[in-house]
C-alpha positions, -999 to +999 in steps of 0.1 A: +000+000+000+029+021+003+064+021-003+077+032+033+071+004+059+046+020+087+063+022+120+053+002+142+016+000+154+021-001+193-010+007+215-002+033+234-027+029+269-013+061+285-033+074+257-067+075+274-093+101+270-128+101+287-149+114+257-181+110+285-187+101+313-177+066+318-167+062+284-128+066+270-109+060+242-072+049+240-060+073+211-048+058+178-022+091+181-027+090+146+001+061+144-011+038+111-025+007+115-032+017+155-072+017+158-091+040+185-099+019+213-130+018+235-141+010+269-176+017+279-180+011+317-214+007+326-225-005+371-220-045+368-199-048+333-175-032+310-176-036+267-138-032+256-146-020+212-110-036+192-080-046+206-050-034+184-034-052+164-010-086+180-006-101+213+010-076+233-011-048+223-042-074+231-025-075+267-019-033+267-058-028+258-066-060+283-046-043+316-062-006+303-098-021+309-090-038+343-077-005+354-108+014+343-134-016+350-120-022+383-141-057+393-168-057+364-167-082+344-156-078+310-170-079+273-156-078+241-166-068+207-147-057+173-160-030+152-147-058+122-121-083+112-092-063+101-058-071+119-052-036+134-086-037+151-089-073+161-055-092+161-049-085+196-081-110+206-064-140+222-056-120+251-092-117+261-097-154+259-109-164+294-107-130+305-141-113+290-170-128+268-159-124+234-190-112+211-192-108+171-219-107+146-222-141+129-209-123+096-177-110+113-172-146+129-177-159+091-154-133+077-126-139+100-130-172+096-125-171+061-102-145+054-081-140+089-054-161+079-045-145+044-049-110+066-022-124+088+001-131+059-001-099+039+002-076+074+030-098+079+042-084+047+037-047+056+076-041+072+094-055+106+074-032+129+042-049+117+053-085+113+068-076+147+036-068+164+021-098+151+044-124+161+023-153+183-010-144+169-034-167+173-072-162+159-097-167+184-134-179+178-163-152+198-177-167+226-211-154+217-224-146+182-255-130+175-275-133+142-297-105+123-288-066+123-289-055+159-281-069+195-280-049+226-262-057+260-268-036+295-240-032+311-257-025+346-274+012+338-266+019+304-273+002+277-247-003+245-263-012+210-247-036+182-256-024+146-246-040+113-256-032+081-244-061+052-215-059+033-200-024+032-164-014+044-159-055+054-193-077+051-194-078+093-187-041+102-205-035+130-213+001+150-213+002+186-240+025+202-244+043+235-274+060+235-271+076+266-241+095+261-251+100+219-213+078+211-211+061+185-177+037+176-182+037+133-147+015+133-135+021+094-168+031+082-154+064+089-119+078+093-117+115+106-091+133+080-077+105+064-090+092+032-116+061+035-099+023+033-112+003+007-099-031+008-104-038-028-076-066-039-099-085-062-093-113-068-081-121-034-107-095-018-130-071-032-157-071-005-166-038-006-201-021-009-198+015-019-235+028-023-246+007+016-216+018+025-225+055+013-260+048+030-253+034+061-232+068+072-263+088+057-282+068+084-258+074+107-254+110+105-293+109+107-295+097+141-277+131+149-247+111+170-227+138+195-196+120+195-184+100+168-156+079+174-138+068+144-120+038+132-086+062+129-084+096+137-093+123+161-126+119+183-158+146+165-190+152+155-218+142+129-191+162+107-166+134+104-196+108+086-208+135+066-174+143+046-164+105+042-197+101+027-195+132+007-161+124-006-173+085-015-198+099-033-182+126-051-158+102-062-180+078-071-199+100-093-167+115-113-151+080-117-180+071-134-182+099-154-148+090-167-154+055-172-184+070-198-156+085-218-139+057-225-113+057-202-096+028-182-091+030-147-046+028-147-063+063-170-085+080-144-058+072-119-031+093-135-060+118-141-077+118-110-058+114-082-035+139-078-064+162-086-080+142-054-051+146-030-051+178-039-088+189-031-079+170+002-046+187+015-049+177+053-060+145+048-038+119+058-034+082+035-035+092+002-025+057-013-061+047-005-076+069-032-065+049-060-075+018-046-109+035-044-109+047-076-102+015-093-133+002-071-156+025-087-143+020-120-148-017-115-186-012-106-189+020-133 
């Protein structure tokens, strides 16, 4: 994805913030491939949303939640499959419940080990980080679009959607503070991943994708916590879905012209990264651009 190896993507559990009350985040710090983490403390039971990517960050973001939950018991849920967010699993095992949606326990399933190799592939720091990994089953899965857990006074709400970033992304909701954890629905100033290595992957849904942050900025959310990035507003759904669909639009209106996509690449991407000066990741637009010139 790019040509200089990330460094590596160590958790950093200093880096807590209580974005309300009783619910923090462990920073990404804007580090690639480093995920924000939550922890949502409610009277009897604490939900822990990723892990980090690897074993030792999977222990960091496991001692960050004892410290915070105190004697609760523990839960755990992913916001999706991808290493950087869920690799760090098997430290959990025996220590909290471990809950998925049945198509992020399918995806995982299927695609986990292929994930691990290619990280693997990403530069020492990486392979680093992920030395011991082990992929853990969920102790619980739940079936359908939604599941909700009280954690003793406050409820937290499971949402997923179909096939959109991943086919199991999944949005974790507290209604009673207005949080929502979007995982890589939505990345705040950094350009949108889309995992689209056809034929090896190319599970992506633009247009749900597209629609599930329209609903998502509908239910008027006052803290959005996303996948990578800094903590926001409503604001941070509403210009990832602008730029998807922006893109989307003038991709296609290339593809009308005859063109091919190595063609709109060259044409369109700088022109992109430039509309887009602050925004970090700017290998990911071609990968998207090639998406929508797939589906044009």
């Amino acid at each position: 994805m790019t040509d200089n190896p990330p460094p590596p993507p160590h958790v950093d559990p200093n880096a807590v913030t209580e974005v309300a009350p009783g619910i923090y985040v462990i920073s990404d710090r804007r580090v690639p491939l480093v995920p924000n983490i939550g922890i949502v403390l409610g009277k009897e039971a604490a939900l822990v949303v990723d892990t980090g990517m690897g074993p030792e960050n999977g222990r960091k973001v496991l001692a960050a939640a004892k410290r915070l939950a105190g004697d609760r018991k523990l839960i755990l849920t992913l916001t999706h499959f991808h290493p950087e967010h869920g690799f760090g699993a098997q430290a959990f095992k025996g220590e909290a419940t471990i809950i998925y949606n049945a198509a992020q326990r399918d995806e995982l399933t299927a695609k986990g080990p292929a994930y691990l190799g290619m990280f693997r592939s990403f530069g020492p720091g990486v392979a680093a980080a992920l030395e011991g990994t082990e992929l853990v089953a969920p102790d619980e899965v739940y079936a359908g679009d939604a599941h909700s857990i009280d954690l003793g006074g406050r409820l937290v709400e499971f949402s997923t959607y179909g096939l959109a970033h991943t086919r199991g992304d999944q949005v974790i909701g507290v209604p009673d503070a207005g949080v929502v954890f979007v995982g890589d629905l939505a990345e705040e100033r950094i350009f949108p991943i889309f995992p689209w290595f056809p034929p090896d992957d190319a599970d992506i849904d633009a247009d749900n994708w597209a629609r599930v942050l329209g609903l998502l900025e509908a239910a008027k959310p006052w803290i959005v916590v996303p996948g990578h990035g800094s903590v926001g507003g409503a604001e941070i759904l509403s210009a990832v879905r602008g730029y998807m669909l922006d893109l989307g639009r003038r991709v296609a209106a290339e593809v009308k012209t005859g063109r091919n996509a190595d063609e709109i690449v060259a044409e369109l991407g700088p022109k992109v990264r430039a509309e887009h000066p602050d925004w970090e990741a700017p290998e990911w637009i071609d990968f998207a651009i090639r998406y929508f010139a797939a589906k044009a």
